[in-house]
C-alpha positions in Angstrom: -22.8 -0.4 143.1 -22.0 2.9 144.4 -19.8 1.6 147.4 -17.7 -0.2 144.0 -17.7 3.3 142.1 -16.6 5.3 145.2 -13.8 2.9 145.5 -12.8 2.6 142.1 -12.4 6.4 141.4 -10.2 6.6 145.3 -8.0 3.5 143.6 -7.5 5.4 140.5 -6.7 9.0 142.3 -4.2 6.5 144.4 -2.7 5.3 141.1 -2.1 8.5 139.6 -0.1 10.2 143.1 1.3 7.2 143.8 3.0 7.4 140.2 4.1 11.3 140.7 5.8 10.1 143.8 7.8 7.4 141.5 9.0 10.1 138.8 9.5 13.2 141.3 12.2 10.8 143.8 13.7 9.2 140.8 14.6 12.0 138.7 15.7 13.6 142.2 17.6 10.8 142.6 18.6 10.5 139.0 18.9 7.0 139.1 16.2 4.1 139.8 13.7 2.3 138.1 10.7 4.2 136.9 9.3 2.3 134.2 9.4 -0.8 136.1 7.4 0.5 138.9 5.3 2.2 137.0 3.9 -1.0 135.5 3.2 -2.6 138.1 1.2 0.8 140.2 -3.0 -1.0 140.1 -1.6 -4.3 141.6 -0.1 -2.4 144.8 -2.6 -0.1 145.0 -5.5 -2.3 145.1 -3.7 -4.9 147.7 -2.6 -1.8 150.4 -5.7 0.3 149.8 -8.8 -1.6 147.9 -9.3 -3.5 151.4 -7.4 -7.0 150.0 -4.2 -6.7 152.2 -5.2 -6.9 155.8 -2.4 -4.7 157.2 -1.5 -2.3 160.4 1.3 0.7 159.3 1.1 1.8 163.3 2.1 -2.1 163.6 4.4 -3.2 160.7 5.0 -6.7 162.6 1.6 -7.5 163.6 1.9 -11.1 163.2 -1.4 -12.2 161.7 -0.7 -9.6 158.4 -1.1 -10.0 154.8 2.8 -10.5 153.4 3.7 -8.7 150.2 7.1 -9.6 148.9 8.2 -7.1 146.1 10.2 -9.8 144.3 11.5 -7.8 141.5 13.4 -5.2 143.9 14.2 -2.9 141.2 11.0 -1.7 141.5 11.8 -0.3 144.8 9.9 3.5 144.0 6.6 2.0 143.8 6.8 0.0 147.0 8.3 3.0 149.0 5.7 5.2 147.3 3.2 2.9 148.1 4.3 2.6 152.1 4.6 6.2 152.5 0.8 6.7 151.5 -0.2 4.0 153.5 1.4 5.8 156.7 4.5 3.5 157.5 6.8 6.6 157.0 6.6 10.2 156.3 6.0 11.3 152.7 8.4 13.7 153.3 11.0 11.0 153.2 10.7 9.9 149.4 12.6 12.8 148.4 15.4 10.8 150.5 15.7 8.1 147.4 19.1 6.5 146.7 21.0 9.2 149.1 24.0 8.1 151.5 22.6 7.3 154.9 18.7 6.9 153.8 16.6 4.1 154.4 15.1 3.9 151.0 18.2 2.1 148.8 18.1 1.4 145.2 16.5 -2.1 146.9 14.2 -2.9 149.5 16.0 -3.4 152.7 13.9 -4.9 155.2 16.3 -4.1 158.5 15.7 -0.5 157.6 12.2 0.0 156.6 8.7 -0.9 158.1 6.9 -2.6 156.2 9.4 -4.1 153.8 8.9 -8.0 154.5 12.0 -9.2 152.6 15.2 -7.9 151.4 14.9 -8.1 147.6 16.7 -7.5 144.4 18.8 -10.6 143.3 16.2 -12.2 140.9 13.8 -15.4 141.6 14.0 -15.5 145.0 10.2 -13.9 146.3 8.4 -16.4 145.3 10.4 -18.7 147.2 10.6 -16.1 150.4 6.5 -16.1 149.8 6.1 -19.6 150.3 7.8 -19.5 153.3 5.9 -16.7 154.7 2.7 -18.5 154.0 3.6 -21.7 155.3 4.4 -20.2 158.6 1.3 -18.3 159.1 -0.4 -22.3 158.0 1.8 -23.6 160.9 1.1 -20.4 163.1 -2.2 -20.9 162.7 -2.6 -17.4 161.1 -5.3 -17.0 158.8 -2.6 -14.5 156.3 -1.8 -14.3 152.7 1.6 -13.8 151.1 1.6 -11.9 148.0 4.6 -12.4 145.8 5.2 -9.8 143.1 7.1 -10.6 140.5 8.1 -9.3 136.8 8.1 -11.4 134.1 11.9 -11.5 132.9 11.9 -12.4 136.2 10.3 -15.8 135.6 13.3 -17.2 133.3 14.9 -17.7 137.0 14.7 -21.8 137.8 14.3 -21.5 141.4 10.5 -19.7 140.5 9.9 -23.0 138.7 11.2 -24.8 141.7 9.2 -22.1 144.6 5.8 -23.2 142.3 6.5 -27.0 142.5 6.9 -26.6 146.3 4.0 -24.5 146.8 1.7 -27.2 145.0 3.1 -29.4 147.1 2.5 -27.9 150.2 -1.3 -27.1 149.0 -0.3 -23.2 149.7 -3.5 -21.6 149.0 -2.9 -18.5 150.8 0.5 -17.6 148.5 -0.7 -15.4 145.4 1.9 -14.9 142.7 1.2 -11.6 140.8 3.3 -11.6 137.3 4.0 -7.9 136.2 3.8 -8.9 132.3 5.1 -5.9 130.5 6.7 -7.6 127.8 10.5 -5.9 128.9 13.5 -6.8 130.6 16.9 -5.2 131.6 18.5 -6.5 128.0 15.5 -6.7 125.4 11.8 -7.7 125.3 10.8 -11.1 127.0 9.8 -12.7 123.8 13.4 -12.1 122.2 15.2 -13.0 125.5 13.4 -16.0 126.3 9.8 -16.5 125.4 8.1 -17.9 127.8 4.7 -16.9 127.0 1.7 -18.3 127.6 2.5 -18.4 131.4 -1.1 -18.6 132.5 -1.4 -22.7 131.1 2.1 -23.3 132.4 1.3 -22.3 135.9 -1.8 -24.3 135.7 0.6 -27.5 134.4 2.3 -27.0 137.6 -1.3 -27.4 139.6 -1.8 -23.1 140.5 -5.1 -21.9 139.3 -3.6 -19.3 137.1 -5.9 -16.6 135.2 -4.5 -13.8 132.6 -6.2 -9.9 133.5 -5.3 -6.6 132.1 -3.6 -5.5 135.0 -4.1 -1.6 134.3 -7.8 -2.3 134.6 -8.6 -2.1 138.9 -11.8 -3.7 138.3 -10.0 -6.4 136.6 -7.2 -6.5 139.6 -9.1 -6.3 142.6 -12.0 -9.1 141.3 -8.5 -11.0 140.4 -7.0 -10.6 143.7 -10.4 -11.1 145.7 -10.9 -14.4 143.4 -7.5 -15.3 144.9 -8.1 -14.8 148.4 -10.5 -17.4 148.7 -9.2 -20.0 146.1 -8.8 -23.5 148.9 -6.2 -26.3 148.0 -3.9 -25.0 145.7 -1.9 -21.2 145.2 -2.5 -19.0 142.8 -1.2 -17.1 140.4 -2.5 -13.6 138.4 -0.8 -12.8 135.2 -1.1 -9.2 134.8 -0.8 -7.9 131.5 1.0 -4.4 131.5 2.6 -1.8 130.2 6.5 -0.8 131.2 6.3 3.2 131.6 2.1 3.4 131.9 1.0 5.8 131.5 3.3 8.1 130.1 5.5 5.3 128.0 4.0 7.6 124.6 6.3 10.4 126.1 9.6 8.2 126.5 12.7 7.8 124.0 12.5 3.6 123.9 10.1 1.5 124.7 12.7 -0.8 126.9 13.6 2.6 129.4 15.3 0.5 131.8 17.3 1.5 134.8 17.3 5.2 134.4 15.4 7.7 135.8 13.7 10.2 133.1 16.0 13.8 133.2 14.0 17.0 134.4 12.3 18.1 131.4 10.6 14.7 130.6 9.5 14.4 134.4 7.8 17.6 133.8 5.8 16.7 131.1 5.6 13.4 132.5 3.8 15.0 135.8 1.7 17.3 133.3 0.2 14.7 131.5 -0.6 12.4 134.8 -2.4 16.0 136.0 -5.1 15.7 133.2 -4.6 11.6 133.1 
């Protein structure tokens, strides 16, 4: 369809400035999280701009929104980047990252910034946060979604097994839980830490419909997410497999490049590659 192709190639064109913005503020900032939020770029791209999240950037607290809850907080860059093209702040203000007196901290901070819906960066606690922000909107009689982002180290955290239990419970079919599966965490790869692959069957014990996507693929992501939206009676959950760094992970020292932003020569052939990408 050529409304699907039109779309796909303004998504991917998205994708690739929204990753520029992520290494040009971090290696400004010379700290931050690059690799984790460049993991996780189709999945925000595709709910703010491939017409999943219903969302107002002239009216960050409309009250019948779409909810997205950036659960792993680290990945702050990608959120801000992803706000700022969306129009809830000037672009201008990236450059700002991790600087005394601006709004966008090493984590989201939702007093500060429109359109951040939670304060975020201790570990486990979105999907908990989601579930509450989808009940409401059930009680408000809102027909809105929460989206829960989370990354997969992430998962070891008991009170996600707890938020899932909860959300069965409560037959919260508007809460989507999006896994960022890149196979890393802060201290090692998930499989060494603690394995807990497959997740997909052990969402699906806890009574989510749960279905496993490449989640660089937007075709993949947005028939994922739009599966999602109109799932009735239960949550559910998207298991995105991914890779930490993508695209330009071939260009990094380790494949675990956690918690540091690249220095100014690898940025630059960082942003040269992601020019031809």
């Amino acid at each position: 369809m050529p409304e699907h192709n039109d779309l796909l190639v303004a998504l991917r064109e998205k994708a690739r400035v929204i990753r520029q913005h992520i290494i040009r503020m971090t290696t400004r900032a010379g700290s931050g999280h690059p690799t984790s939020s460049l993991s996780a770029v189709e999945m925000a791209v595709a709910l703010y701009f491939g017409g999943i999240m219903r969302h107002r950037p002239d009216d960050p607290r409309w009250p019948q929104r779409d909810r997205f809850i950036l659960s792993k907080g680290h990945a702050a860059p990608l959120l801000y980047a992803v706000l700022a093209e969306a129009g809830y702040f000037p672009i201008a203000e990236l450059d700002t990252l991790r600087q005394i007196g601006s709004r966008l901290e090493g984590h989201p901070n939702m007093r500060r910034l429109p359109g951040v819906e939670a304060s975020t960066g201790s570990l486990g606690q979105g999907l908990s946060i989601g579930l509450g922000h989808a009940l409401a909107c059930k009680l408000a009689g809102y027909d809105a979604r929460a989206f829960v982002l989370l990354g997969d180290g992430e998962i070891n955290e008991g009170q996600v097994w707890e938020a899932m239990m909860a959300a069965v419970k409560y037959r919260a079919d508007n809460l989507v839980a999006i896994v960022d599966h890149n196979g890393y965490q802060q201290t090692g790869s998930t499989r060494e830490v603690l394995d807990l692959d497959p997740l997909p069957p052990k969402f699906a014990a806890f009574g989510w419909y749960a279905e496993e996507i490449d989640g660089h693929d937007l075709t993949a992501v947005i028939q994922a997410l739009r599966s999602a939206c109109h799932r009735r009676g239960q949550p559910s959950a998207i298991v995105a497999r991914t890779i930490k760094g993508y695209p330009v992970h071939h260009l990094l020292s380790e494949q675990n490049y956690h918690g540091k932003a690249l220095s100014p020569a690898d940025a630059e052939k960082a942003l040269a590659f992601l020019a031809q990408w």
